[in-house]
C-alpha positions as CSV (number, residue, x, y, z in Angstrom):
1,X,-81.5,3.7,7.9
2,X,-81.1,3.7,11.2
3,X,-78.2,4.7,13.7
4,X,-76.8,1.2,14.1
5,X,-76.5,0.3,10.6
6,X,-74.4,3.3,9.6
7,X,-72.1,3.0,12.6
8,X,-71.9,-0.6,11.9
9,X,-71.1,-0.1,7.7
10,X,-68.5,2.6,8.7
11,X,-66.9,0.2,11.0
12,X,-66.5,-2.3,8.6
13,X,-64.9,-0.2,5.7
14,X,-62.8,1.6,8.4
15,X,-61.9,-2.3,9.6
16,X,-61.5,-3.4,5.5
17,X,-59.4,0.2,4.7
18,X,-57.3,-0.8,7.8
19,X,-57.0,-4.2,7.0
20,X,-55.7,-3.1,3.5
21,X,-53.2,-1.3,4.5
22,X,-51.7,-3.6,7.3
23,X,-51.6,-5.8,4.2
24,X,-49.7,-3.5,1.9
25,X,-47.2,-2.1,5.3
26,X,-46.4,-5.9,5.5
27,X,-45.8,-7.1,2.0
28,X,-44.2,-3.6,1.6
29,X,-41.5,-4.5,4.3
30,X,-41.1,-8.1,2.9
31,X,-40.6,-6.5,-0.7
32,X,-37.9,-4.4,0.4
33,X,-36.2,-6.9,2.8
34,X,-36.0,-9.4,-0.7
35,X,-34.6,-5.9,-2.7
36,X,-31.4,-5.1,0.0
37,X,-30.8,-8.7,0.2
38,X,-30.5,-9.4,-3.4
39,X,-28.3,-6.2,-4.1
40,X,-26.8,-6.9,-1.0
41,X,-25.5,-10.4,-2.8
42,X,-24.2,-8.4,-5.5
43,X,-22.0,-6.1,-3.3
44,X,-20.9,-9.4,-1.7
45,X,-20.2,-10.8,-5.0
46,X,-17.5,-7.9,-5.9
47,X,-16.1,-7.4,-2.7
48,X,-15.2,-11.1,-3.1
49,X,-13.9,-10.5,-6.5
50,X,-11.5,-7.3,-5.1
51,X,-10.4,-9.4,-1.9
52,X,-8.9,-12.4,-4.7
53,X,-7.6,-9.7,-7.1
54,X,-5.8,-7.6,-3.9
55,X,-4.6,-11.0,-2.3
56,X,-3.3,-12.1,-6.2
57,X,-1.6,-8.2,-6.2
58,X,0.1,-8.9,-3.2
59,X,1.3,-11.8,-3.4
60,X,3.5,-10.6,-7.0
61,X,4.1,-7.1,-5.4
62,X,4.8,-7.6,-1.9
63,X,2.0,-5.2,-0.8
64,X,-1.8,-4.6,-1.6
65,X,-2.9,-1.0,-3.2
66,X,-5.2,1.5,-3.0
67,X,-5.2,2.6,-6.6
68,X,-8.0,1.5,-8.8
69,X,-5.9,1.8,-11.9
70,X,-2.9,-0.3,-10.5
71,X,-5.0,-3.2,-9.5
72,X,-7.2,-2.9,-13.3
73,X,-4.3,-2.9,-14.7
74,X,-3.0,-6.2,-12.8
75,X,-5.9,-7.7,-13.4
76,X,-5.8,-7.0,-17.0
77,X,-2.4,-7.8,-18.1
78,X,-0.9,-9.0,-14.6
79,X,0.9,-12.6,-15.0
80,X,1.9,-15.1,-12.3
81,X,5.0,-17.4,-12.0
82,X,4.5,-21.0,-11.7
83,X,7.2,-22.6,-9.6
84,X,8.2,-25.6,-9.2
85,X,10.1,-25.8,-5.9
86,X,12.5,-28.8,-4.6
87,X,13.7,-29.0,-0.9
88,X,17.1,-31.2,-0.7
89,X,18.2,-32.8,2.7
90,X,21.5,-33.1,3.6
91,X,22.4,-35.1,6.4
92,X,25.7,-33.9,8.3
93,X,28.6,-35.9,10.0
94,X,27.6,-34.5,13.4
95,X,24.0,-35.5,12.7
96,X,22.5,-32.6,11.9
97,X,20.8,-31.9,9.0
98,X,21.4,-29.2,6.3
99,X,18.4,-27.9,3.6
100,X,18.5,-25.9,0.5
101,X,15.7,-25.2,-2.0
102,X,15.6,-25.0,-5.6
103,X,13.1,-22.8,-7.0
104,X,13.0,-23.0,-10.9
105,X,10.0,-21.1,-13.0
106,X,8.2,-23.3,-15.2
107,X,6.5,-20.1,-16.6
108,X,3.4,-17.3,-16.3
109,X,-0.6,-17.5,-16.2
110,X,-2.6,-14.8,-17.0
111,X,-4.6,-13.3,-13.6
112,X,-7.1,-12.6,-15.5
113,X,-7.5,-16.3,-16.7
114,X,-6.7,-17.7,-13.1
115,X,-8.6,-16.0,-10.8
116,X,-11.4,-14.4,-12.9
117,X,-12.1,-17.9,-15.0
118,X,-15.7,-17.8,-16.1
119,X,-16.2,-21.2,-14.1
120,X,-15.4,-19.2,-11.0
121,X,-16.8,-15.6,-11.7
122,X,-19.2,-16.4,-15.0
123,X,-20.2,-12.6,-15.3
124,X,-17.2,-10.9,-14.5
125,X,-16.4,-7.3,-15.9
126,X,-13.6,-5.5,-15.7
127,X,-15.2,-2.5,-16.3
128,X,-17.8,-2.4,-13.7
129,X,-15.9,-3.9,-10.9
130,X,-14.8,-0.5,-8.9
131,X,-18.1,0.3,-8.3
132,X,-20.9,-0.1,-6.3
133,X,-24.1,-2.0,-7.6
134,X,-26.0,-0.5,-5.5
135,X,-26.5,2.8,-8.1
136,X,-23.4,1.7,-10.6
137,X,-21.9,5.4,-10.3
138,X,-19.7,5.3,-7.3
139,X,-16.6,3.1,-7.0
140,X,-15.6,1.1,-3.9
141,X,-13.6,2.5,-1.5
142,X,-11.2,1.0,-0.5
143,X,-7.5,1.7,1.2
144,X,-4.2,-0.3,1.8
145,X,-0.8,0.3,3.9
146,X,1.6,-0.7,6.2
147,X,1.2,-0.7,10.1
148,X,3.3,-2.1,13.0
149,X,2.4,-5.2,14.6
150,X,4.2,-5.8,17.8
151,X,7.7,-4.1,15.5
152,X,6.5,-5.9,12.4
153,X,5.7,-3.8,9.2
154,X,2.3,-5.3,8.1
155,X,0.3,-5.1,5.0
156,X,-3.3,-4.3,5.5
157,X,-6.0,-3.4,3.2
158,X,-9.8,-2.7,3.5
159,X,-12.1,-2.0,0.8
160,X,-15.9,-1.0,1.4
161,X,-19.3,-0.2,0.2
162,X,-19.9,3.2,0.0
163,X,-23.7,3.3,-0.9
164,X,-25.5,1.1,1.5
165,X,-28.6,-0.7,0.2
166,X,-30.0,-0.9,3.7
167,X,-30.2,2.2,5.5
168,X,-29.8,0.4,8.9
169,X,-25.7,-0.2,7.6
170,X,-24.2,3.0,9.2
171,X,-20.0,3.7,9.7
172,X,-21.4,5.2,13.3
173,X,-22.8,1.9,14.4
174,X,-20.8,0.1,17.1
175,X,-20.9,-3.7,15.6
176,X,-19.1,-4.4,12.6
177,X,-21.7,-6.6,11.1
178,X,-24.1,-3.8,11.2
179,X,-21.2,-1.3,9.0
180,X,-21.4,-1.1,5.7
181,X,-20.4,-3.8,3.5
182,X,-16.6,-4.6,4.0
183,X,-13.6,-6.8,4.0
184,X,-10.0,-6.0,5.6
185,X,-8.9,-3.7,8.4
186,X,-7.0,-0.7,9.1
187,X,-6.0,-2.1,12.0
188,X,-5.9,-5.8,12.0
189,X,-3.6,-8.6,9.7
190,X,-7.1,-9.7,8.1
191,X,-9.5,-9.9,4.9
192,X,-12.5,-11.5,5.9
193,X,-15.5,-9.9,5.3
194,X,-17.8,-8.2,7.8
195,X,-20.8,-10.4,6.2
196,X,-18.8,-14.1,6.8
């Protein structure tokens, strides 16, 4: 064999082992893109079902919580009034007029059957929803007070992912998109999600 030829094979299983690999670095980065996105989904999914359960919890007990057994518990057993309510106008002699309501409870729904119907959330758990699906072992964390807004006592709650699936979701990055997964702020009047 001459010089030529064995340059020439080595080239071409050096260009076919390189060509391999390029192969394999791509569909490895396309595999794992599919894998955070899909568990990404699922984080979604149960920070969607907290943000309904702490909106439902404050709007019976006047503020949202930060205790994972309160909020079960609500969720479990918690009950909602249904109201009908009646405004009545009065008109005045001088022309003005004068309003009073009458509220009246017609009776009590079940959160759990409200919220969490199997229409709306088909594979809800109780069980599983404080934590993460990322690795199933560490709850959601998640925090709620009051702050002051221009003299107003607020209620504000946020609730985050504290596993990541994608490594590039950091607390130190600047944008909130690129945080990990969340809904709420400490320091805003809001629950919308960082992925909305």
């Amino acid at each position: 064999m001459n010089t030529t030829r064995i340059i020439s094979i080595a080239a071409l299983i050096v260009s076919i082992v390189l060509a391999v690999l390029l192969y394999k670095s791509i569909f490895d980065s396309i595999d794992e893109a599919e894998r955070i996105e899909k568990i990404e989904s699922k984080v979604i999914n149960k920070l969607m079902m907290i943000r309904d359960a702490q909106k439902a919890y404050q709007s019976v007990n006047g503020q949202y919580t930060s205790d994972w057994d309160k909020l079960l518990n609500f969720i479990d057993s918690g009950q909602f009034y249904i109201t009908s309510r009646i405004e009545h106008i009065i008109t005045l002699e001088y022309g003005a007029d004068s309003v009073y309501v009458e509220i009246d409870t017609l009776g009590t729904k079940l959160v759990k059957d409200s919220i969490f119907s199997r229409m709306k959330y088909p594979k809800f758990d109780l069980a599983t929803l404080p934590y993460s699906p990322v690795d199933g072992t560490k709850k959601f964390g998640m925090w709620a007070d009051k702050i002051d807004k221009s003299g107003v006592s607020v209620d504000v709650v946020e609730v985050w992912n504290p596993v990541p699936a994608n490594p590039a979701r950091k607390e130190s990055n600047e944008a909130r998109t690129r945080k990990p997964l969340r809904f709420g702020s400490r320091t805003s009047i809001t629950t919308s999600g960082n992925w909305e």
